[in-house]
Legacy VTK file of the C-alpha trace (Angstrom):
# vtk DataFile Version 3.0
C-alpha trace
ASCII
DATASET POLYDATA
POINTS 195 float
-38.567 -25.094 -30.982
-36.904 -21.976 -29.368
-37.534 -18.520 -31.142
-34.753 -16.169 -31.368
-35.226 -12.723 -30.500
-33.336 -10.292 -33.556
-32.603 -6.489 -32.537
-32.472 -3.526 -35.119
-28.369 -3.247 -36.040
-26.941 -0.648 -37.470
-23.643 1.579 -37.603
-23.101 4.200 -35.111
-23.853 6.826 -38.039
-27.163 4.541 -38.473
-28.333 4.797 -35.032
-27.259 8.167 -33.869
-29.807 9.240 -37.115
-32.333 6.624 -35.574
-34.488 7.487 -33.126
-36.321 4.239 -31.859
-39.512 3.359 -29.440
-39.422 3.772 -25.917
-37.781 0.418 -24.729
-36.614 -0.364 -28.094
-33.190 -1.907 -28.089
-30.382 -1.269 -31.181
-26.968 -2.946 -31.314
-24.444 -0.329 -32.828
-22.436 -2.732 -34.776
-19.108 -0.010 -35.113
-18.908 -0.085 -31.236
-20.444 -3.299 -30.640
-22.391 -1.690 -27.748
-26.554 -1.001 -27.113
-28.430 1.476 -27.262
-31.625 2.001 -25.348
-34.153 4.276 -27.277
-37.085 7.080 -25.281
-39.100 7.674 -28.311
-37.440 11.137 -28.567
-33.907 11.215 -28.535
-32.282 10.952 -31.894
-29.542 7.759 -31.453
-31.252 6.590 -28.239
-28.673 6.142 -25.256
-25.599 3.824 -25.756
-24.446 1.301 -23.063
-20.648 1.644 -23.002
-19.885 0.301 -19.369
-19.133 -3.766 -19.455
-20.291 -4.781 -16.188
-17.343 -5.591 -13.998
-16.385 -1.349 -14.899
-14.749 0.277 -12.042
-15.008 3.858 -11.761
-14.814 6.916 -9.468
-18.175 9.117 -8.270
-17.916 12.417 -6.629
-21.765 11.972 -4.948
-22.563 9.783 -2.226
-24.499 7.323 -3.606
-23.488 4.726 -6.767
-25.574 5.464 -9.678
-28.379 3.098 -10.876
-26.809 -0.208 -12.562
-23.491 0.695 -10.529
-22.791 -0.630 -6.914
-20.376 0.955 -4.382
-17.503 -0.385 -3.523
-16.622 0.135 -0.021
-13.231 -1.964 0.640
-10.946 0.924 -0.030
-12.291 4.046 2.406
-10.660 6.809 3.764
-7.520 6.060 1.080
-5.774 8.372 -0.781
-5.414 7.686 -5.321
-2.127 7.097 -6.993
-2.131 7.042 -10.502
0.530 4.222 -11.952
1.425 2.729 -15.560
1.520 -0.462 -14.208
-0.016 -2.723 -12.390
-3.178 -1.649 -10.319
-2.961 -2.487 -6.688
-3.671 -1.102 -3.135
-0.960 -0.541 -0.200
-0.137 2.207 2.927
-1.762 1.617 6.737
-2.229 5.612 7.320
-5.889 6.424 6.690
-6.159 9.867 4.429
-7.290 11.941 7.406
-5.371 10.531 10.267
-2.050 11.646 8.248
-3.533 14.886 6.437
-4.923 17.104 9.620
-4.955 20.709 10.086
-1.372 20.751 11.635
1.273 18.172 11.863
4.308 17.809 14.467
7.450 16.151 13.915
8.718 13.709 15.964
10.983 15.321 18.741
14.057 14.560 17.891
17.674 16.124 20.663
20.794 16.852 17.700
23.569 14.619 18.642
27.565 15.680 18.162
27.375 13.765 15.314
24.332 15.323 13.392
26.295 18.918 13.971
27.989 20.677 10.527
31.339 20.927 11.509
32.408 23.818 13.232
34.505 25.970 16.283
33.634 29.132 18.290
36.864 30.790 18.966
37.639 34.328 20.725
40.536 35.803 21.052
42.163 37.818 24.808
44.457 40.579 24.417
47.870 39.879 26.329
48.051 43.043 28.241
44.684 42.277 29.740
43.945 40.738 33.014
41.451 37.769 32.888
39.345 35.212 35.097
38.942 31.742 33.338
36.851 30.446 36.743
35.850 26.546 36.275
36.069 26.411 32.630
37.111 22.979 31.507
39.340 21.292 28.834
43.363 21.002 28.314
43.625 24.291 26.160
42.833 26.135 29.557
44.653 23.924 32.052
43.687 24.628 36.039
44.363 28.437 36.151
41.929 30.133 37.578
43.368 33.979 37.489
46.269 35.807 35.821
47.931 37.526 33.230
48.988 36.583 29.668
51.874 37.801 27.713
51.126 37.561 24.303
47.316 36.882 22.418
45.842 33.514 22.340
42.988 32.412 20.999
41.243 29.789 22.883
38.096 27.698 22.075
34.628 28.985 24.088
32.536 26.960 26.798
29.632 24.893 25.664
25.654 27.193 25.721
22.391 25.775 24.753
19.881 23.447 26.694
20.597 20.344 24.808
16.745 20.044 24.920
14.594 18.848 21.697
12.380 20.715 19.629
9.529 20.036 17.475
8.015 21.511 13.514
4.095 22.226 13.105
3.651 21.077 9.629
0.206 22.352 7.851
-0.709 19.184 6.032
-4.879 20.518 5.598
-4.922 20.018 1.836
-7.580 20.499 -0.125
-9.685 17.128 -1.439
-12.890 15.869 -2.609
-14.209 13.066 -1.793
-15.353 10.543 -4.399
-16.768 7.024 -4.112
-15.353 3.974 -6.413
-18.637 1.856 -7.969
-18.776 -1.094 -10.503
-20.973 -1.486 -13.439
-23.584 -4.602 -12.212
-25.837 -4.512 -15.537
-27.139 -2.773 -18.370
-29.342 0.088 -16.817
-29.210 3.596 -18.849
-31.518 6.873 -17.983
-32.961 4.621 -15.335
-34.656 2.182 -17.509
-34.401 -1.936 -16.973
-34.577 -3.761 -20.136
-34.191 -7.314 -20.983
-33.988 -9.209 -23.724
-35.946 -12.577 -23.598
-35.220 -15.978 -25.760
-39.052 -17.131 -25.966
LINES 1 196
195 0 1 2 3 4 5 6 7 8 9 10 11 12 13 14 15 16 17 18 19 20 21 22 23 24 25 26 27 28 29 30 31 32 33 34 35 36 37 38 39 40 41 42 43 44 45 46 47 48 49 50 51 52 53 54 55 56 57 58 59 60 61 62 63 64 65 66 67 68 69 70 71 72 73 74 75 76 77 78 79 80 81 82 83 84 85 86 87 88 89 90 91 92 93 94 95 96 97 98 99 100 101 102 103 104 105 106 107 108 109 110 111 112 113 114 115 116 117 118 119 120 121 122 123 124 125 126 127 128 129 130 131 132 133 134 135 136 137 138 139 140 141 142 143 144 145 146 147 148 149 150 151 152 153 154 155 156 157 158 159 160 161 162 163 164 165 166 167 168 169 170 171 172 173 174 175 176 177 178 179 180 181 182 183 184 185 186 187 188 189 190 191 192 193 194
């Protein structure tokens, strides 16, 4: 007939006053956790991961009981309420360099604010209009005017595109994600047999 193995219970108030064997096992039955036990430290040292326990590590390495997960590098974190999932196809570094440059982009009429450049010639004054275009200024090409007008002014600019240098060189550390693979604590294997 099988023998059952029976480990010391108590409430968390009873084992953080118990200090038990090294390798001695407790079940805190407030928690419903374990506790693994040196010899010296008062309450031993409770197991509160359940494997399958996802969490972040800023050091390179998982810790021991804990293996790193590597499916997610090079991504940035987004805290949600909902449901947990994964999503983009920028990696972190490719999109957060030193400097950034904007796509060159040439305005079009249409992406203008509305507006007019006017300027006004005196009457009295002779002028030159030489190849300037448009029905306000007809085909004259020299002369006089009577009165003021005020007329609308040729076209400037090179039409040419520009680009913005963006400093996107945030600050970050990097942290690894690992999962809880069994019940290790302070680097000490236990196991509990059914003889």
């Amino acid at each position: 007939m099988a023998k059952q193995v029976q480990l010391r219970r108590g409430t968390t108030a009873q084992n953080d006053a118990f200090t038990g064997v090294a390798g001695e096992v407790t079940v805190d039955t407030t928690l419903n956790t374990l506790r693994v036990h040196d010899g010296s430290q008062a309450g031993g040292h409770p197991i509160v991961f359940p494997v399958g326990t996802v969490m972040l590590f800023a050091q390179t390495a998982a810790p021991i009981g804990w293996t790193k997960l590597t499916t997610n590098d090079n991504h940035a974190l987004r805290i949600v309420t909902g449901t947990a999932s994964t999503g983009g196809a920028i990696n972190f570094d490719a999109l957060f360099v030193a400097a950034k440059a904007s796509v060159t982009h040439v305005l079009t009429t249409s992406e203008l604010a509305a507006h007019s450049h006017r300027q006004q010639i005196d009457g009295e004054d002779a002028f030159q209009l030489g190849t300037a275009s448009g029905s306000d200024w007809g085909t004259q090409t020299t002369g006089q005017i009577a009165d003021a007008v005020t007329e609308n002014t040729g076209p400037t600019g090179s039409g040419s595109g520009h680009t913005h240098n963006i400093a996107m060189n945030v600050k970050f550390v990097d942290v690894i994600r690992a999962s809880k693979n069994c019940f290790i604590t302070q680097k000490r294997w236990f196991a509990m047999l059914v003889l």
